[in-house]
N, C-alpha and C positions, 0 to 999 in steps of 0.2 A: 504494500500500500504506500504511494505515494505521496506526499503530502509538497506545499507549496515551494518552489525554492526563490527564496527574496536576498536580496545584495544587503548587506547591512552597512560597514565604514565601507569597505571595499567597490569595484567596482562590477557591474553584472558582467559575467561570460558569454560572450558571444555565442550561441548557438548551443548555450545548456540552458537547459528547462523542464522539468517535470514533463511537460510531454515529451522532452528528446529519450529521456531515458528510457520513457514507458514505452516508449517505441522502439528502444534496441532491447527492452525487457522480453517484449512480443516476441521480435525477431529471433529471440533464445531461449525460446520457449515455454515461458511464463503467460501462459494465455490469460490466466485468470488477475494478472497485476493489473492494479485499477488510483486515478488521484481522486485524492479527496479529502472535501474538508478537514483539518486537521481536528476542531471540535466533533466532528462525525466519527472520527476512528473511533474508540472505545467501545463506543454502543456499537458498530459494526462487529468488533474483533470480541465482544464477549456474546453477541447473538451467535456469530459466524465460527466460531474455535471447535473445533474437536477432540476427544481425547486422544495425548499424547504429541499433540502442539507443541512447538516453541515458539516461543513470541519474544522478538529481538527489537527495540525502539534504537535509531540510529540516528543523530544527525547532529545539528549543531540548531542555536539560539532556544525560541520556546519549545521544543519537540519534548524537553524533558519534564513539561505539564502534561501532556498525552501518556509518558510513563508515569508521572505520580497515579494519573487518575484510573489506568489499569490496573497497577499495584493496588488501588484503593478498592477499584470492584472486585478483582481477585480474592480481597483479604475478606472483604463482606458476604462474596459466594460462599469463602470456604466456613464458613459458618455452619454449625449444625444445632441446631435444638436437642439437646439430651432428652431421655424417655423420661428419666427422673422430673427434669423442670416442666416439661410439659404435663405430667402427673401432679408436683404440685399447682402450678396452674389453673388446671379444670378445676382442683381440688377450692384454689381460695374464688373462683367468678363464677357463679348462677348463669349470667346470662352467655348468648352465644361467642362461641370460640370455633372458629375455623381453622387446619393449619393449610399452609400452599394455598390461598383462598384466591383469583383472580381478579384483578380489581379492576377487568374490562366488564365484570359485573355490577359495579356501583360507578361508574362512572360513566358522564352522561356522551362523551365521545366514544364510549366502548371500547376502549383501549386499554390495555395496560396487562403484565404478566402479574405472575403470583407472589402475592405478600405472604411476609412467613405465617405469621397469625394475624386475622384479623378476630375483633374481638368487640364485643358488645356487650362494656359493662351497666349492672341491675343500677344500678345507683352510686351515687360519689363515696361510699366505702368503699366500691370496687374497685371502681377506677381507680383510688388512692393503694390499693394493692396493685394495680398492673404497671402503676409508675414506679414503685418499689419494686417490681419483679426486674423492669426493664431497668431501673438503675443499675440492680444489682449485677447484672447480666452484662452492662454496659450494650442492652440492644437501642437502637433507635427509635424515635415514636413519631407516629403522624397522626394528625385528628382531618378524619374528613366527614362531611354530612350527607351531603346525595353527590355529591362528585362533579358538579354541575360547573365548575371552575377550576378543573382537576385535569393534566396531562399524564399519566402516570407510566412509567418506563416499559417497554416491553419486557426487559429480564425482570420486572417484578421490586418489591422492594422487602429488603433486607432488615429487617425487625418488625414491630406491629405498628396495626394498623387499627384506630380506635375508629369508633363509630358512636356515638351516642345517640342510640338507637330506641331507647327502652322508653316503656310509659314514665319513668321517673324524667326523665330527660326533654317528656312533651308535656309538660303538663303549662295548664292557663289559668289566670285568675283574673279578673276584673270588674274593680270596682271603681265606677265613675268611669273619668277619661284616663284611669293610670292601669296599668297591666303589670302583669310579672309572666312571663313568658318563658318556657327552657327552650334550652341552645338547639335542640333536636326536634322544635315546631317546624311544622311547615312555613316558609315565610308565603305561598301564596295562599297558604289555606290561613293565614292569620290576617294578608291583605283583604282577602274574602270574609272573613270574620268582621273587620273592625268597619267595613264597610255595611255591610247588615245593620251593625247595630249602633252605628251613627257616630263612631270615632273618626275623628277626619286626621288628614296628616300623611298617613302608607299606600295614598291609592295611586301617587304615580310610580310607584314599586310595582304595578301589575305588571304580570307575562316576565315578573326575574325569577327563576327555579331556586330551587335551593331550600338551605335551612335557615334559621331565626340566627344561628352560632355562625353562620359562613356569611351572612350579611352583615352581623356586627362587627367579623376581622375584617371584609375586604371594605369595611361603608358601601354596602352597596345603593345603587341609586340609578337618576338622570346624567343626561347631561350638565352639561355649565349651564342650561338654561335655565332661570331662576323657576319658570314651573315645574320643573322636576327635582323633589327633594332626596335625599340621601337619609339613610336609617340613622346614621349615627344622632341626627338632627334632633333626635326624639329622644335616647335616649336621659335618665338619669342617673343610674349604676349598673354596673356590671356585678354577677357573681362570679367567680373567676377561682380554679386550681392553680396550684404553681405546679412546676413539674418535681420540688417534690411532696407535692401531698396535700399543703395546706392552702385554706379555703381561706380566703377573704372577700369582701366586695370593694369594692372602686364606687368614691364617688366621682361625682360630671369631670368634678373638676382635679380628677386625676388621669381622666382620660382626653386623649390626643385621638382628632380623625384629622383625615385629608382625604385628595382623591384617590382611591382606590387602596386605602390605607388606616390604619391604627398601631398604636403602641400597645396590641396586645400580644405580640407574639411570645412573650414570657411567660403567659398564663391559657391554662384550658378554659372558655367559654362556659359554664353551667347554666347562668340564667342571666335575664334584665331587665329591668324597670324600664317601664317607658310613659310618657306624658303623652296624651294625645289631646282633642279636643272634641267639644259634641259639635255636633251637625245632622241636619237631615239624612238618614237613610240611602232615600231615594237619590239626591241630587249628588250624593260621594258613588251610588251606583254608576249613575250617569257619567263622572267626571271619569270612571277608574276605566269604563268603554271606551271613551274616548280617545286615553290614553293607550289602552290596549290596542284601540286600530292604529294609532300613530304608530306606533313602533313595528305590527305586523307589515307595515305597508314599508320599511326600511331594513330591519331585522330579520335573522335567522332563528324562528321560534319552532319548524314544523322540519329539522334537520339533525345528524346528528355531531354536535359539536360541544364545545365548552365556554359560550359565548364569546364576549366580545377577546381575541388575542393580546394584543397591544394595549397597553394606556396610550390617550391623547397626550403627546408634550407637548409641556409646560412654555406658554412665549413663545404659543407655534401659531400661524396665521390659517392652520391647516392641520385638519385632525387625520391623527394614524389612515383610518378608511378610505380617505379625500384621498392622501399621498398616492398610498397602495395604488387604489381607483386610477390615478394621474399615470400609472407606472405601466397599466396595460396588464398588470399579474390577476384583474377577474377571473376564475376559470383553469387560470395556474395548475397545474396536479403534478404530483408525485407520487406516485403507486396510487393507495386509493385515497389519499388525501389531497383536497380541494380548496382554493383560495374561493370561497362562495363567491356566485353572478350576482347576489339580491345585494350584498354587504361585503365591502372590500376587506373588513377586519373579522370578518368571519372563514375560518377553515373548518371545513365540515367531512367527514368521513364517509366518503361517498360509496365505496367498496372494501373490507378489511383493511381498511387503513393500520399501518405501526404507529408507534411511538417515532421511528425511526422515519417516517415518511412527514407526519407531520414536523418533525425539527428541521428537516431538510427543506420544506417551506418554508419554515421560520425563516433560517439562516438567508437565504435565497433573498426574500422580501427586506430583512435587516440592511444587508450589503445594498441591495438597490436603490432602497431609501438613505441611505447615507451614503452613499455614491452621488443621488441627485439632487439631496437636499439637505445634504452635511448635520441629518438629525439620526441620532442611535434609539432606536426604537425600544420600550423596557417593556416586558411579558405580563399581562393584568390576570393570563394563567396561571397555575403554580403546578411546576414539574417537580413528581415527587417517584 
């Protein structure tokens, strides 16, 4: 595999280049030598490896990041779950525990190989046992809710994988315009909710998937347009784990939103308060339709993908989708992933799309947009 060859102090060679070589590679019978992104090798060389491989990293300047970070997935494969731990395990969580569990099954792009445990603790004793399990173990943790803003690796990922899935984690209260809401509500069945019964505030949230927990870390919302408001907007505290164990809550003014962002990535989501206000019924029904056709008539709702790719940058005259759209990549594919026709910032899974098919649009659209418009595009996904 060859990767890019760039002049550093020095000056370039005349007539050496990645393709000169792959082509005296050919010539010598290397049929299967191939260039490519240097970010891409990894995920290629641990989907593509056989046993009894060697794998040799060669070069000079950055090449020896491509070695750390197969060193790094090597050391993570070589992992194994003892019978012992997984017996305690079962033993301390009620709720469901899968091992090798595929997390192109919770995930709303349908992508992604097997986690080692996914797990679905009863209530916050549990959960406070599985981050102890995993401390101790030194495994990795990821929380995710419906996977609905989730890229997840085709080799899978390397520790557990929480889910806050359980009646203790949906439950609702409200009284007046104030709610108490957990992390693992539906957030369009609580836009649906607060709409019925005459809380105004979350109806231009219609047509976002996900959970009540996955819209409080990422603020989910509108646009910059001032009628579309963002969730963080409403709330007043969070209930919140740390990763090891203890439970506190955050008040307003502890908590940090922005676009596409909070300061909560140090703590697990449980629940949150939120302020809303009254209003008619009927006329928050009306307004949340309308809003719903807005976005149908722009948006990728009825595909399968993990919303919008890109955050808009910051001091841009022109948003991620405009660019894209300007660049001619509509339509784009790579095996079976698709730079959607409706929405330039939407890639959608049109045919068994990988993990590995959609980065390679990533990567594709990043370079072209800062090729023609000197802006570095940042992921509003999260690749886990």
């Amino acid at each position: 595999i060859l990767a890019d060859i760039y002049a550093a102090s020095e000056r370039p060679i005349k007539g050496v280049s990645s393709k000169t070589i792959l082509e005296s590679a050919v010539r010598h019978g290397m049929k299967d030598a191939a260039i490519m992104d240097k970010d891409a090798i990894p995920e290629y060389v641990m989907k593509d490896k056989r046993s009894g491989d060697a794998i040799i990293v060669l070069g000079a300047g950055d090449i020896s990041e491509t070695a750390d970070e197969l060193s790094e997935l090597f050391h993570e494969e070589s992992k194994r779950i003892p019978e012992e731990d997984i017996a305690k395990l079962s033993g301390q969580v009620s709720g469901k525990i899968r091992f090798m569990e595929r997390l192109s099954m919770h995930t709303s792009f349908r992508i992604g190989g097997p986690a080692d445990i996914w797990i679905e603790p009863a209530d916050v004793n549990e959960l406070r046992k599985i981050l102890a399990f995993a401390k101790d173990r030194r495994m990795k943790v990821s929380v995710i809710g419906r996977g609905t803003n989730v890229l997840a690796r085709d080799e899978g990922f390397r520790g557990i994988v929480i889910h806050l899935g359980s009646p203790e984690f949906k439950r609702l209260t409200v009284k007046g315009a104030r709610l108490k809401v957990g992390a693992g509500f539906s957030l369009p069945q609580l836009v649906s909710l607060c709409c019925d019964r005459g809380l105004a505030g979350l109806e231009s949230l219609v047509g976002i998937p996900g959970t009540v927990g996955g819209a409080i870390f990422m603020n989910a919302g509108g646009a910059s347009n001032p009628i579309f408001r963002n969730f963080g907007d409403f709330i007043t505290s969070v209930k919140a784990m740390d990763y090891s164990g203890r439970i506190l809550r955050l008040a307003k003014s502890d908590l940090e939103f922005g676009y596409r962002k909070s300061n909560l990535a140090r703590w697990i989501i449980v629940e949150v308060e939120l302020l809303l206000r009254m209003e008619s019924g009927a006329s928050l029904s009306s307004r949340a339709s309308k809003f719903l056709k807005m976005k149908k008539a722009k948006q990728v709702l009825d595909s399968l993908s993990a919303g919008c790719v890109f955050k808009n940058p910051k001091d841009s005259q022109f948003t991620s989708g405009q660019m894209i759209d300007s660049l001619g990549l509509k339509g784009k594919s790579i095996g079976g992933a698709e730079v959607s026709k409706r929405h330039a910032n939407f890639i959608v899974n049109r045919k068994g799309a990988t993990c590995a098919d959609v980065m390679g649009l990533i990567r594709l659209i990043r370079k072209r947009v800062e090729d023609n418009y000197k802006v570095k595009l940042e992921l509003e996904v999260s690749v886990i």
